[in-house]
PDB file of N, CA, C, O and CB in Angstrom:
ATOM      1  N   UNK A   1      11.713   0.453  15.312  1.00  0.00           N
ATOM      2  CA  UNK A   1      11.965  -0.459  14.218  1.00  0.00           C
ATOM      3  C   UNK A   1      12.365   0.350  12.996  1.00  0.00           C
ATOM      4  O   UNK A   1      11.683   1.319  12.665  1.00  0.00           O
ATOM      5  CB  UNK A   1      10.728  -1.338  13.925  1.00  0.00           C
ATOM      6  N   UNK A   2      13.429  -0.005  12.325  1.00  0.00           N
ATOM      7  CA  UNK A   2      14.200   0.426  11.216  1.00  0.00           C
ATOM      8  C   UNK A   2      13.332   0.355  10.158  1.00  0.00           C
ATOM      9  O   UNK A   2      12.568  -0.592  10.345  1.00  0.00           O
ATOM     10  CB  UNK A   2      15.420  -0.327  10.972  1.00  0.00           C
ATOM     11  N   UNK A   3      13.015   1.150   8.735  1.00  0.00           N
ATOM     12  CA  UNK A   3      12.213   1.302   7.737  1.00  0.00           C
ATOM     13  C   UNK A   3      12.517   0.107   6.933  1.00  0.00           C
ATOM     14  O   UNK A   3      13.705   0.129   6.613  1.00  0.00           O
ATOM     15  CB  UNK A   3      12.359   2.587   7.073  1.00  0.00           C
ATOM     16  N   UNK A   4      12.050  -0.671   6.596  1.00  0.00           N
ATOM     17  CA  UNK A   4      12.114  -1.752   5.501  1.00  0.00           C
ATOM     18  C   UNK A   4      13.062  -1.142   4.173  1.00  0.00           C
ATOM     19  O   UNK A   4      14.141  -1.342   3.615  1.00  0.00           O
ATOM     20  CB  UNK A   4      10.413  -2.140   4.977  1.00  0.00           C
ATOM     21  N   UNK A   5      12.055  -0.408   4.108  1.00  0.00           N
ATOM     22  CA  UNK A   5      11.862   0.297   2.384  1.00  0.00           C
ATOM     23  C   UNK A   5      12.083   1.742   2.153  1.00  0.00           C
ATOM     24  O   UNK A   5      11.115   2.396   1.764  1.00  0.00           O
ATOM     25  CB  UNK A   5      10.276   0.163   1.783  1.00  0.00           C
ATOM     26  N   UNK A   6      13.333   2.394   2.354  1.00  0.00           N
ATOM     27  CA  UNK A   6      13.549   3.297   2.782  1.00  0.00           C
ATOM     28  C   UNK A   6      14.417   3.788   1.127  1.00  0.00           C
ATOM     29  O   UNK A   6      14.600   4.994   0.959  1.00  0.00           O
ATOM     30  CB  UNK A   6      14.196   3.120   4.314  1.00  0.00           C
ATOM     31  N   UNK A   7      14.763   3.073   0.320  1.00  0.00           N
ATOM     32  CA  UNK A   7      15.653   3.188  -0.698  1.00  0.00           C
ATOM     33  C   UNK A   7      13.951   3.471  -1.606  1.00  0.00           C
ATOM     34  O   UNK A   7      13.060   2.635  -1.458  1.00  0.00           O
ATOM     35  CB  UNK A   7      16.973   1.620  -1.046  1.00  0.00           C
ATOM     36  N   UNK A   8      13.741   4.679  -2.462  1.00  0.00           N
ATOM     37  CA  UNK A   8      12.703   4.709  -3.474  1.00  0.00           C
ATOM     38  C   UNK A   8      12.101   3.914  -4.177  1.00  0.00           C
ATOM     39  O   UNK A   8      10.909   3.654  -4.011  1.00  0.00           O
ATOM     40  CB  UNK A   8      12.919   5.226  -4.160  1.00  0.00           C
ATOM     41  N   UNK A   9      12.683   3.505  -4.895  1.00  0.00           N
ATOM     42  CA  UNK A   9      12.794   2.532  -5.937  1.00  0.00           C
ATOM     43  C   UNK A   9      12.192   1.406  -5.625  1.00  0.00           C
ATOM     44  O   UNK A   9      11.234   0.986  -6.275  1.00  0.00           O
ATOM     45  CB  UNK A   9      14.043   2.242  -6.282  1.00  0.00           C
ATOM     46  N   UNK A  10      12.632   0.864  -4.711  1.00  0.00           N
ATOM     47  CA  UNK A  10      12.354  -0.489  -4.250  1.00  0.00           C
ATOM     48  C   UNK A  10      11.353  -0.005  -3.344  1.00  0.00           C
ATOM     49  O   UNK A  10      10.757  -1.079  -3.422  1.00  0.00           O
ATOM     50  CB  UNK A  10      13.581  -1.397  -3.610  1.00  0.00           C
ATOM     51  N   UNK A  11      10.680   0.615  -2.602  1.00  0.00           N
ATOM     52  CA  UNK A  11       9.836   1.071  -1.986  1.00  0.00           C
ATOM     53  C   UNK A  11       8.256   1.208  -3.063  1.00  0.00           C
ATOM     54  O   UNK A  11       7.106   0.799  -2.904  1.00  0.00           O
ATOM     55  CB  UNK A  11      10.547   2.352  -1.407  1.00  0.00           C
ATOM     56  N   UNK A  12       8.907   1.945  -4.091  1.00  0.00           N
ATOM     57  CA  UNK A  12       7.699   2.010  -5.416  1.00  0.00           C
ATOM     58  C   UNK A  12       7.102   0.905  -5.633  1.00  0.00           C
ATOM     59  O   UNK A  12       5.886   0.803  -5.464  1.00  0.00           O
ATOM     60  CB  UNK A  12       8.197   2.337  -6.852  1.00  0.00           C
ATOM     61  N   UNK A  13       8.021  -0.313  -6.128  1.00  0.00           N
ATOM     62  CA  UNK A  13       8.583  -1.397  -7.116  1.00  0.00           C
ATOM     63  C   UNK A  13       7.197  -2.457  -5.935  1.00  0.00           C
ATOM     64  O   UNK A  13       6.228  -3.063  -6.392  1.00  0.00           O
ATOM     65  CB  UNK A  13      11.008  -1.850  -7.092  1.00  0.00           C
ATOM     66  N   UNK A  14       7.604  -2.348  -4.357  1.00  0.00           N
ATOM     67  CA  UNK A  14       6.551  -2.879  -3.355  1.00  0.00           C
ATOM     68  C   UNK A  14       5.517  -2.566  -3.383  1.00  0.00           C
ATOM     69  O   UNK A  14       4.740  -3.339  -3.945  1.00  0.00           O
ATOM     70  CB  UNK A  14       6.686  -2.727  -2.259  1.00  0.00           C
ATOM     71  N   UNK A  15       5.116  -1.635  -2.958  1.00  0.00           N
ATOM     72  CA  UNK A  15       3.703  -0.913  -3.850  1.00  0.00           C
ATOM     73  C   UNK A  15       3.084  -1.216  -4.728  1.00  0.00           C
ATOM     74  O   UNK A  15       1.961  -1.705  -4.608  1.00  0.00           O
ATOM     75  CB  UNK A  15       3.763   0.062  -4.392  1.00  0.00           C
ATOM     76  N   UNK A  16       3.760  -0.965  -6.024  1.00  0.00           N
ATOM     77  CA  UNK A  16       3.173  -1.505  -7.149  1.00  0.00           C
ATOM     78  C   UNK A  16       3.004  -2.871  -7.305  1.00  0.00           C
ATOM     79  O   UNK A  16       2.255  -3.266  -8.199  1.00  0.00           O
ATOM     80  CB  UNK A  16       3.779  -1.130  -8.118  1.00  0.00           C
ATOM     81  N   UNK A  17       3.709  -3.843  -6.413  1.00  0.00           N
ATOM     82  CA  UNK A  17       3.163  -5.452  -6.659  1.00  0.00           C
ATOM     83  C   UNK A  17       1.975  -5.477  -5.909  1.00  0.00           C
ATOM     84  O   UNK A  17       1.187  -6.402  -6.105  1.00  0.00           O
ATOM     85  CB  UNK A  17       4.201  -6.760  -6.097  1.00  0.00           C
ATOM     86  N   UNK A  18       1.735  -4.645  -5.119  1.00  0.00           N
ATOM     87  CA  UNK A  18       0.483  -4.777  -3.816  1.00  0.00           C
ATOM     88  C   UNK A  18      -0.745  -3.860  -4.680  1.00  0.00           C
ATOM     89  O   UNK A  18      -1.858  -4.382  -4.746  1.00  0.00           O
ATOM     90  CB  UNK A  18       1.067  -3.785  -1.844  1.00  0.00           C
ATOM     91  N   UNK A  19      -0.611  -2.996  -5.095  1.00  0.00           N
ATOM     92  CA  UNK A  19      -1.916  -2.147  -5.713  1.00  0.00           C
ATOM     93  C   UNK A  19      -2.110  -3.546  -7.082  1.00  0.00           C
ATOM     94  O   UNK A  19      -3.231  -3.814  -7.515  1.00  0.00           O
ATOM     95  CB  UNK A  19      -1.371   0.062  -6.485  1.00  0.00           C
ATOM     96  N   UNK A  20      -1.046  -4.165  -7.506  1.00  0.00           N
ATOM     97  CA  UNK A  20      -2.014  -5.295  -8.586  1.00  0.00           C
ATOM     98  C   UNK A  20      -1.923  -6.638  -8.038  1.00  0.00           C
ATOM     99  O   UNK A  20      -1.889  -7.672  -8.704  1.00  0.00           O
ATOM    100  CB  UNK A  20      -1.406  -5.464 -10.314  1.00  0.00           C
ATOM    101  N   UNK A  21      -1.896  -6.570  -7.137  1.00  0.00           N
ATOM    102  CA  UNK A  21      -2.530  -7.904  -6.259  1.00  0.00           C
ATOM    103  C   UNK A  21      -2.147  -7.821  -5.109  1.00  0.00           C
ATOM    104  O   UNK A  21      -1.033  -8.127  -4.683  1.00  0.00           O
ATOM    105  CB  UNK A  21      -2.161  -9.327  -6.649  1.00  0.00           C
ATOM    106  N   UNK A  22      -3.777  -7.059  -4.050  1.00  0.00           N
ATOM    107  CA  UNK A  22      -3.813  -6.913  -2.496  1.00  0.00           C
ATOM    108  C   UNK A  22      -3.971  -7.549  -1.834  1.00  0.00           C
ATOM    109  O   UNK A  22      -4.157  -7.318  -0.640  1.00  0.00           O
ATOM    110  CB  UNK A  22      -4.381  -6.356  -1.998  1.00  0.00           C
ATOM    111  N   UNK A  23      -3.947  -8.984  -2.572  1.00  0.00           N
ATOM    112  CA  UNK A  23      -4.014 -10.206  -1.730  1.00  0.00           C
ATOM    113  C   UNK A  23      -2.718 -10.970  -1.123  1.00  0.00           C
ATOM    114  O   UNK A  23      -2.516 -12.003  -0.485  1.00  0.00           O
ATOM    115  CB  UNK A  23      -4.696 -11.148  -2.533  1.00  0.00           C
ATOM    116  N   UNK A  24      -1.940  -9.895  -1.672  1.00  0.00           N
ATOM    117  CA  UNK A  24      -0.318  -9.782  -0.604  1.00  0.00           C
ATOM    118  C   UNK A  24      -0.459  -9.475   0.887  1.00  0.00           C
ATOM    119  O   UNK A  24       0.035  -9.937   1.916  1.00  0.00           O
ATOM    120  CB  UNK A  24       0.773  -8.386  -1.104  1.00  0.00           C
ATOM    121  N   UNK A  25      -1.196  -8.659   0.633  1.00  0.00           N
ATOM    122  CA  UNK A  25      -1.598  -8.143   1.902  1.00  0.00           C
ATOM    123  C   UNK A  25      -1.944  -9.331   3.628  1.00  0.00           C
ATOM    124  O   UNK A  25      -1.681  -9.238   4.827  1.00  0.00           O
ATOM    125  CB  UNK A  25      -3.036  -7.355   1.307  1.00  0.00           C
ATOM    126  N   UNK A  26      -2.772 -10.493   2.562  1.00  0.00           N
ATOM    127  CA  UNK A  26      -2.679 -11.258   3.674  1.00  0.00           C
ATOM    128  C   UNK A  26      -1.791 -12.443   3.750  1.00  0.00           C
ATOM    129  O   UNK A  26      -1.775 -13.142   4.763  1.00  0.00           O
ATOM    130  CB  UNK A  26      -3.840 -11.623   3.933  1.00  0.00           C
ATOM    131  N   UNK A  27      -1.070 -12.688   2.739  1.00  0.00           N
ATOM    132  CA  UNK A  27       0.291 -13.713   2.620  1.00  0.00           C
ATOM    133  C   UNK A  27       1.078 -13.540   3.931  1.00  0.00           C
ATOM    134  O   UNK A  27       1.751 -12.528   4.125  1.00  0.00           O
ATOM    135  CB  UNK A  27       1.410 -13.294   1.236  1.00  0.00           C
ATOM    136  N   UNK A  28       0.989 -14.530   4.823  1.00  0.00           N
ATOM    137  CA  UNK A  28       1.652 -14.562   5.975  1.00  0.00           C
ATOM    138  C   UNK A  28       3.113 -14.064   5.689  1.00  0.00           C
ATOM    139  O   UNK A  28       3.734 -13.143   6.220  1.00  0.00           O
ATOM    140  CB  UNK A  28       1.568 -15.940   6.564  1.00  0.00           C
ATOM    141  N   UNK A  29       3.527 -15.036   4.587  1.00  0.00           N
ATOM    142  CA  UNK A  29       5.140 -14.509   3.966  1.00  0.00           C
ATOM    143  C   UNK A  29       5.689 -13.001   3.934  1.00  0.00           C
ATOM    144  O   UNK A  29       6.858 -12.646   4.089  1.00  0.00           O
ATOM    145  CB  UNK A  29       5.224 -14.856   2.382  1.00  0.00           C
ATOM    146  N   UNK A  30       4.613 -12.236   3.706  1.00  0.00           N
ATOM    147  CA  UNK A  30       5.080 -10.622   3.249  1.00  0.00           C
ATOM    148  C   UNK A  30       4.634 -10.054   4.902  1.00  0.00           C
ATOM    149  O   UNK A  30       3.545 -10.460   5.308  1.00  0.00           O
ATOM    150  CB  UNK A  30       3.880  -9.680   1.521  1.00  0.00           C
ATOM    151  N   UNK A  31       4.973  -9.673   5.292  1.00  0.00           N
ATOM    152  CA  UNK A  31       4.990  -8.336   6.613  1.00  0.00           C
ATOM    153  C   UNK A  31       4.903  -6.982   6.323  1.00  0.00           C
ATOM    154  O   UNK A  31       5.793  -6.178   6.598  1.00  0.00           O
ATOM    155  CB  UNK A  31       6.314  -8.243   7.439  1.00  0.00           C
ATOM    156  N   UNK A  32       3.268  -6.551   5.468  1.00  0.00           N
ATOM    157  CA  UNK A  32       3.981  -4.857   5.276  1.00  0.00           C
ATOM    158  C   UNK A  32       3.005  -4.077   6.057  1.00  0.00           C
ATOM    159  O   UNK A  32       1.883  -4.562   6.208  1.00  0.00           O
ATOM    160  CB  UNK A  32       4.054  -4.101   3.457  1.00  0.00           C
ATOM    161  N   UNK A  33       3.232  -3.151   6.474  1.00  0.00           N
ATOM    162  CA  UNK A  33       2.823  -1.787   7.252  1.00  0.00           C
ATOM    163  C   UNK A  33       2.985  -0.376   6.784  1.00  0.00           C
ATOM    164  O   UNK A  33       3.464  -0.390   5.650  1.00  0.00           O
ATOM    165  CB  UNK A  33       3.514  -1.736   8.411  1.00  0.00           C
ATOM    166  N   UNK A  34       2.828   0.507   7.102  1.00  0.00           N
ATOM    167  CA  UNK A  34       2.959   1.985   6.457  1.00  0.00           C
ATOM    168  C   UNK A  34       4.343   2.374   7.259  1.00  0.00           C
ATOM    169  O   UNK A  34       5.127   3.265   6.935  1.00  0.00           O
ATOM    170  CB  UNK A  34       1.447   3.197   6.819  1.00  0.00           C
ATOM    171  N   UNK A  35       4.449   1.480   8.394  1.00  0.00           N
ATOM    172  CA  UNK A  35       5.417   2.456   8.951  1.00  0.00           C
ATOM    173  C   UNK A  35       6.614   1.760   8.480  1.00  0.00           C
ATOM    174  O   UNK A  35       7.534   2.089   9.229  1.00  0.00           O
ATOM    175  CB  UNK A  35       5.362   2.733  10.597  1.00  0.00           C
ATOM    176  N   UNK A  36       7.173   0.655   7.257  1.00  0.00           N
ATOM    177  CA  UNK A  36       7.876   0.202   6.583  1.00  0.00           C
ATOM    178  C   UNK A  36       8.931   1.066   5.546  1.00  0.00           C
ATOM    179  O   UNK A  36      10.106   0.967   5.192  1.00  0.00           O
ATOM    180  CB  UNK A  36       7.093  -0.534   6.128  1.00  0.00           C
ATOM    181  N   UNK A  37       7.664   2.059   5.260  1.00  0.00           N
ATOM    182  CA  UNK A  37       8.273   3.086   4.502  1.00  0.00           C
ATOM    183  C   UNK A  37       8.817   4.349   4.675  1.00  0.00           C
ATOM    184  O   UNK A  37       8.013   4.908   5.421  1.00  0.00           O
ATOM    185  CB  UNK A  37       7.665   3.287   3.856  1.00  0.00           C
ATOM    186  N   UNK A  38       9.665   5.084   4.434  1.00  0.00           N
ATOM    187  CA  UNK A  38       9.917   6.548   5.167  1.00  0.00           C
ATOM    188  C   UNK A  38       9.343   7.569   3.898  1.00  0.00           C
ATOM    189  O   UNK A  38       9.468   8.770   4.136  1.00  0.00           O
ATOM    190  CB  UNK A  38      11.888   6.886   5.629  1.00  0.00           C
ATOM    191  N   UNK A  39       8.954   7.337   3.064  1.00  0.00           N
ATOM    192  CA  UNK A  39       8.596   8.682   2.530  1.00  0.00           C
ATOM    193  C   UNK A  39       6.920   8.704   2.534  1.00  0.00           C
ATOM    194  O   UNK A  39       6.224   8.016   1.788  1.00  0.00           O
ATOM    195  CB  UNK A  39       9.289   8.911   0.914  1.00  0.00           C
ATOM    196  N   UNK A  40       6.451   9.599   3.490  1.00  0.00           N
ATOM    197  CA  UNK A  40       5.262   9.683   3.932  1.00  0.00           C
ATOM    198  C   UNK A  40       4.331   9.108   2.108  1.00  0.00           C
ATOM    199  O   UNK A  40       3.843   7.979   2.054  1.00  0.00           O
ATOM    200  CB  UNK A  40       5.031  11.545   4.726  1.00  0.00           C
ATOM    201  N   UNK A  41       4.263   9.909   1.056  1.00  0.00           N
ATOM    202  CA  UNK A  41       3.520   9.594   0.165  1.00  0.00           C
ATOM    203  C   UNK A  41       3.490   7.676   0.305  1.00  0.00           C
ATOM    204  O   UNK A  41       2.512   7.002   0.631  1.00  0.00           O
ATOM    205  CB  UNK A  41       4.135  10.376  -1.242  1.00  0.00           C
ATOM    206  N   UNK A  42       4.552   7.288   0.027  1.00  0.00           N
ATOM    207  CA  UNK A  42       4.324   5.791   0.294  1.00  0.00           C
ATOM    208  C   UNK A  42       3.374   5.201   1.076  1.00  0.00           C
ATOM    209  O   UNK A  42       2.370   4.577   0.733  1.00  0.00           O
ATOM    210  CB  UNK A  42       5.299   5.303   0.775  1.00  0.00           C
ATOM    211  N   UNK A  43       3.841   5.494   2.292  1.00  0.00           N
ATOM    212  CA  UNK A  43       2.508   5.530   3.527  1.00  0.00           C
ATOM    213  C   UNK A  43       1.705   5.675   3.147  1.00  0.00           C
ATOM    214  O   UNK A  43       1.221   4.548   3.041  1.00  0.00           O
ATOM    215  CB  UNK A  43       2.297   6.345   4.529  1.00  0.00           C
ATOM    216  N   UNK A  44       0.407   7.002   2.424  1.00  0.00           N
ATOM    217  CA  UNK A  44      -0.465   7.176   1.791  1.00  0.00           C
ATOM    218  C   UNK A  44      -1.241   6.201   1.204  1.00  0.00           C
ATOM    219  O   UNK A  44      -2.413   5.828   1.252  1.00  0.00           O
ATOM    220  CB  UNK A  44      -0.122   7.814   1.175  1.00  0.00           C
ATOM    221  N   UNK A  45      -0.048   5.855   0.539  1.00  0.00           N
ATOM    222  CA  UNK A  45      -0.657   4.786  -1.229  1.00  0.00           C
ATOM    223  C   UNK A  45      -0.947   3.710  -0.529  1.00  0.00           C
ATOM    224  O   UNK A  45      -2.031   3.126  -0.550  1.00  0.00           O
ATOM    225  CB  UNK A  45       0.699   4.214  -2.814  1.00  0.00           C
ATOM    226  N   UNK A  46       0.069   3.397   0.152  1.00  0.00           N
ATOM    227  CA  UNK A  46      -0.524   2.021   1.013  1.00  0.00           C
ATOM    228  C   UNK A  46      -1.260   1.536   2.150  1.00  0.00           C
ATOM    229  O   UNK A  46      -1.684   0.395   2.331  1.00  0.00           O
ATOM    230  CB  UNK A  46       0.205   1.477   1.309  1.00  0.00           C
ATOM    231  N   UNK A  47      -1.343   2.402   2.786  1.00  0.00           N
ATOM    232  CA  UNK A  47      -2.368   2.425   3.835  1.00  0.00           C
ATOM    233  C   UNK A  47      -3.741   2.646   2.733  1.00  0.00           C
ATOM    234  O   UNK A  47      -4.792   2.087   3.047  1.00  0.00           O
ATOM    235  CB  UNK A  47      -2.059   3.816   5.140  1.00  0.00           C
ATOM    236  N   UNK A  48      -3.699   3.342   1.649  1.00  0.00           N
ATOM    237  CA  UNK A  48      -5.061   3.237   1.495  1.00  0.00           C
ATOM    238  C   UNK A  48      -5.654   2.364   0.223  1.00  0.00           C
ATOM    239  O   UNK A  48      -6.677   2.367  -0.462  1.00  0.00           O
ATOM    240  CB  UNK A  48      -5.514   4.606   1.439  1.00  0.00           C
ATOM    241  N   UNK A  49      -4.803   1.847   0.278  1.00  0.00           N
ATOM    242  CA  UNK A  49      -4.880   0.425  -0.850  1.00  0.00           C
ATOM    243  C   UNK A  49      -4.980  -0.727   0.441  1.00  0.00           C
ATOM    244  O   UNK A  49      -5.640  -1.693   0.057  1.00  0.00           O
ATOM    245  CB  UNK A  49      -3.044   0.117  -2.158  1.00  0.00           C
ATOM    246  N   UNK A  50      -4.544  -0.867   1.736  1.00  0.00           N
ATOM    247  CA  UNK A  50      -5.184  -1.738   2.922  1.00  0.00           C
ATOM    248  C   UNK A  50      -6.059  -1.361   2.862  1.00  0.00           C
ATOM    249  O   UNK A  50      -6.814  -2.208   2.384  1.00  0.00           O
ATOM    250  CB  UNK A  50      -4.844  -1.810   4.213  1.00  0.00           C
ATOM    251  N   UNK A  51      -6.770  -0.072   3.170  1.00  0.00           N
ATOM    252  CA  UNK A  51      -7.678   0.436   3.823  1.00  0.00           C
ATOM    253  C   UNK A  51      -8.838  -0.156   2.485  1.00  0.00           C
ATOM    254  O   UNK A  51     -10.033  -0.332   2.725  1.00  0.00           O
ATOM    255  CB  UNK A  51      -7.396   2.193   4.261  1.00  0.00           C
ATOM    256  N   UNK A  52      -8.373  -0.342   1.445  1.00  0.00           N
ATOM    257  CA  UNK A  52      -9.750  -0.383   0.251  1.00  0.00           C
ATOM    258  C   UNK A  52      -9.774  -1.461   0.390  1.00  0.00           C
ATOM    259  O   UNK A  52     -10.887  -1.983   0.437  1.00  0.00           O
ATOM    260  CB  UNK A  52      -9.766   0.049  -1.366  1.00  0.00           C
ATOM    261  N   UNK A  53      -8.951  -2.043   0.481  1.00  0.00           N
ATOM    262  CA  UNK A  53      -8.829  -4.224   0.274  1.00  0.00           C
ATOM    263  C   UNK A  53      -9.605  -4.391   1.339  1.00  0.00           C
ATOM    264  O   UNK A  53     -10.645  -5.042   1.235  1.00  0.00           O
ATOM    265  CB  UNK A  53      -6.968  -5.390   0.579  1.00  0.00           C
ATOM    266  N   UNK A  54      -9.140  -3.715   2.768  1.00  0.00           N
ATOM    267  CA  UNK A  54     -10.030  -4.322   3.985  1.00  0.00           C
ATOM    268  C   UNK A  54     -11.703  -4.077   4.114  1.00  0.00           C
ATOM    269  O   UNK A  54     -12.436  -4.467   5.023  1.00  0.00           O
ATOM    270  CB  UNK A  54      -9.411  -3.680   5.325  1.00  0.00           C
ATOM    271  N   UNK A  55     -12.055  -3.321   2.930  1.00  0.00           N
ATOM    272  CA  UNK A  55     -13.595  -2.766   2.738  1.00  0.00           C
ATOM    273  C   UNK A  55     -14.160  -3.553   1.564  1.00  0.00           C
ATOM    274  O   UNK A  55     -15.333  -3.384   1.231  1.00  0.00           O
ATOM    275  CB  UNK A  55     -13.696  -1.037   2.374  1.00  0.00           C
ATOM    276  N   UNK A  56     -13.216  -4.567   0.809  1.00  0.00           N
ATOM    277  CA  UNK A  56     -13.674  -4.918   0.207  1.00  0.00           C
ATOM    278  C   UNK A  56     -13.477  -5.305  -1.319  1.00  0.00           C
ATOM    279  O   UNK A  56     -13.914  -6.345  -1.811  1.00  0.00           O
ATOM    280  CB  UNK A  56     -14.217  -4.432   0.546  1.00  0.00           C
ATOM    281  N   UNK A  57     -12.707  -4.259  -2.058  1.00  0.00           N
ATOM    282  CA  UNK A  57     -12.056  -4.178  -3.080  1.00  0.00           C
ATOM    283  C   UNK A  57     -11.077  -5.200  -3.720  1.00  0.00           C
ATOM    284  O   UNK A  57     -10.240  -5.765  -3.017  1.00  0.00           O
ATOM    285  CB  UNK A  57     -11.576  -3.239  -2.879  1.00  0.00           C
ATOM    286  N   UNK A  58     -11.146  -5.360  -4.610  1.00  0.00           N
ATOM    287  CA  UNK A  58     -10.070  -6.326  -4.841  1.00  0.00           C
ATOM    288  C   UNK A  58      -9.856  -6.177  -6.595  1.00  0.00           C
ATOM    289  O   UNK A  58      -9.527  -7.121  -7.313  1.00  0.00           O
ATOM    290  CB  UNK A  58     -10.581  -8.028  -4.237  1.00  0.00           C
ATOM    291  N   UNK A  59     -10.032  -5.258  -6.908  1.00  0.00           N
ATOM    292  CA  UNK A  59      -9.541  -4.473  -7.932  1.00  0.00           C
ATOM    293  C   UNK A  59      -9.203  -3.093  -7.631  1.00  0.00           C
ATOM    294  O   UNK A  59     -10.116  -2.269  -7.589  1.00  0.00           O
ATOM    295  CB  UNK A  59     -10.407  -4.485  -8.917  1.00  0.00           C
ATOM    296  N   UNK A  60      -8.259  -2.817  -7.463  1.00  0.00           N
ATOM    297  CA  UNK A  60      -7.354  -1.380  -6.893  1.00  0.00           C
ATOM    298  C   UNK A  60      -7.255  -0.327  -8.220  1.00  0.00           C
ATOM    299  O   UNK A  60      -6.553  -0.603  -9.193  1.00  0.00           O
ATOM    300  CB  UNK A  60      -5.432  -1.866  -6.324  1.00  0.00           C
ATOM    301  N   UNK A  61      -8.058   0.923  -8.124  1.00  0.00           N
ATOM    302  CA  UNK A  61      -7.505   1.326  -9.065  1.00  0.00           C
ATOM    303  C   UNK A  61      -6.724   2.975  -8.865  1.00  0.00           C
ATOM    304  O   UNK A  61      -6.833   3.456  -7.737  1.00  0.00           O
ATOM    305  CB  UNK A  61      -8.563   1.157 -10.056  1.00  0.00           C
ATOM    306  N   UNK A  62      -6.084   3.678  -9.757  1.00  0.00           N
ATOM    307  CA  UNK A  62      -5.504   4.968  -9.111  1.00  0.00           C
ATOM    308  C   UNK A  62      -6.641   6.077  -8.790  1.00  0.00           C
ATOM    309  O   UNK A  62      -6.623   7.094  -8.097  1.00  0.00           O
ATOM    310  CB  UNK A  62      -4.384   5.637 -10.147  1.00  0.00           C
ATOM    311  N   UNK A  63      -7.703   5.417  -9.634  1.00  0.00           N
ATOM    312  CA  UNK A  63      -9.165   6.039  -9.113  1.00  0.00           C
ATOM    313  C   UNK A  63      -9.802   6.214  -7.908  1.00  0.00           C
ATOM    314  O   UNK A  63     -10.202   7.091  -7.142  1.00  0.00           O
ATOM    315  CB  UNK A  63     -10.036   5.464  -9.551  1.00  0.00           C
ATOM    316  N   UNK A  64      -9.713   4.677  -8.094  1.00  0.00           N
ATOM    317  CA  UNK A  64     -10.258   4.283  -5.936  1.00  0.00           C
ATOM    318  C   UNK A  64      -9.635   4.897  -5.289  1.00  0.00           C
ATOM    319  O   UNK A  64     -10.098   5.580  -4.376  1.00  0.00           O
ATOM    320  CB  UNK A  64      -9.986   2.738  -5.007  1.00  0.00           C
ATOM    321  N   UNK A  65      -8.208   4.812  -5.632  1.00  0.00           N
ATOM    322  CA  UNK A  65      -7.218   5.456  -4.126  1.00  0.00           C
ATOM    323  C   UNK A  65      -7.739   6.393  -4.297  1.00  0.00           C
ATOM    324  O   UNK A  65      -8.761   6.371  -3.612  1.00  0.00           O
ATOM    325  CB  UNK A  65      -5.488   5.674  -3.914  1.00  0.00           C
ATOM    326  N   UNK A  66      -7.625   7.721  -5.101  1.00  0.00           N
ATOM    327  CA  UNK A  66      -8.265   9.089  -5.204  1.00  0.00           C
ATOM    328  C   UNK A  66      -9.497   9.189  -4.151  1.00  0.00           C
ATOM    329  O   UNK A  66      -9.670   9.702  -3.045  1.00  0.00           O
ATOM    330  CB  UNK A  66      -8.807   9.345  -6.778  1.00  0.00           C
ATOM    331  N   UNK A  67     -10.280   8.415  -5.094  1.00  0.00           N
ATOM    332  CA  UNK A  67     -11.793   8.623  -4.438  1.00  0.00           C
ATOM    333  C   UNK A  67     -12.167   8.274  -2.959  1.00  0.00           C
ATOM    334  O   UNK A  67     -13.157   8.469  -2.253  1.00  0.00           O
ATOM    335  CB  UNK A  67     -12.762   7.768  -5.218  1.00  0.00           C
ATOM    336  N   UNK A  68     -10.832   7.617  -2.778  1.00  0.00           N
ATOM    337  CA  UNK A  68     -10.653   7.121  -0.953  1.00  0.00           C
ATOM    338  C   UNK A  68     -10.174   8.393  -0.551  1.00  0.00           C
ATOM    339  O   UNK A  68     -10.963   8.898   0.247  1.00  0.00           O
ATOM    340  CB  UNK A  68      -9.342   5.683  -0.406  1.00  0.00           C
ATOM    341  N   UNK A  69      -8.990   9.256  -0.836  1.00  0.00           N
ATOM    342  CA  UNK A  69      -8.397  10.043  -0.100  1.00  0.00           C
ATOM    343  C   UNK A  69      -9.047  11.231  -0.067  1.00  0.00           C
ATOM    344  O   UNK A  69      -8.830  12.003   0.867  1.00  0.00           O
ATOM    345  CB  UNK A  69      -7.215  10.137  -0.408  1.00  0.00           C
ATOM    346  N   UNK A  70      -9.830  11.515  -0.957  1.00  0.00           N
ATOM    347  CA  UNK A  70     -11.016  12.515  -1.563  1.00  0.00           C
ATOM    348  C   UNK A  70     -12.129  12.379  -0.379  1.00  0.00           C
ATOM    349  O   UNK A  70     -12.798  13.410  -0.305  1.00  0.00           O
ATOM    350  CB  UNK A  70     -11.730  11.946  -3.290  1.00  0.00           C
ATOM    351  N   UNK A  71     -12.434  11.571   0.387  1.00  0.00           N
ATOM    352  CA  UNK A  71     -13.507  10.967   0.904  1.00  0.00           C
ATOM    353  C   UNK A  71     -13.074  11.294   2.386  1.00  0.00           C
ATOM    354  O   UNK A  71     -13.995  11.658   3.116  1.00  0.00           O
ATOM    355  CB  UNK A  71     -13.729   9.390   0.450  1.00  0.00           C
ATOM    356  N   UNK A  72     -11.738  11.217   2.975  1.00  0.00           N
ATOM    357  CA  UNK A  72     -11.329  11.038   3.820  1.00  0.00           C
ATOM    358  C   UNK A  72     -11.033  12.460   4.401  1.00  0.00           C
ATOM    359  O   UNK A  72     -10.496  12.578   5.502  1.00  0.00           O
ATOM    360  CB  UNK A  72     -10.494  10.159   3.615  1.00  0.00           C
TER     361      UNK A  72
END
């Protein structure tokens, strides 16, 4: 399967609507995955902004992610 979000910009721009509201995440409408993106950091940010929402979180901050990847 071909990368969604393979252009930067618009790859960021996705991200950043999902780290301030991860409740995209379960909107049947949106389809996102890590493997959507090709520049591995992307992957990162978002897998672990799922990974915090699915534990619980629902205020995302550049902290949490840290303190997630710090942890990991």
């Amino acid at each position: 399967m071909a990368s969604k979000y393979n252009e930067p910009n618009v790859a960021v721009q996705v991200i950043a609507a999902i780290y301030e509201n991860p409740s995209l995440l379960e909107d049947k409408k949106y389809d996102f995955n890590e493997k959507d993106f090709t520049e591995r950091l992307h992957q990162i940010v978002l897998g672990s902004i799922y990974n915090l929402y699915q534990q619980g979180a629902t205020d995302i901050t550049a902290i949490a992610i840290n303190d997630y990847l710090r942890a990991r």
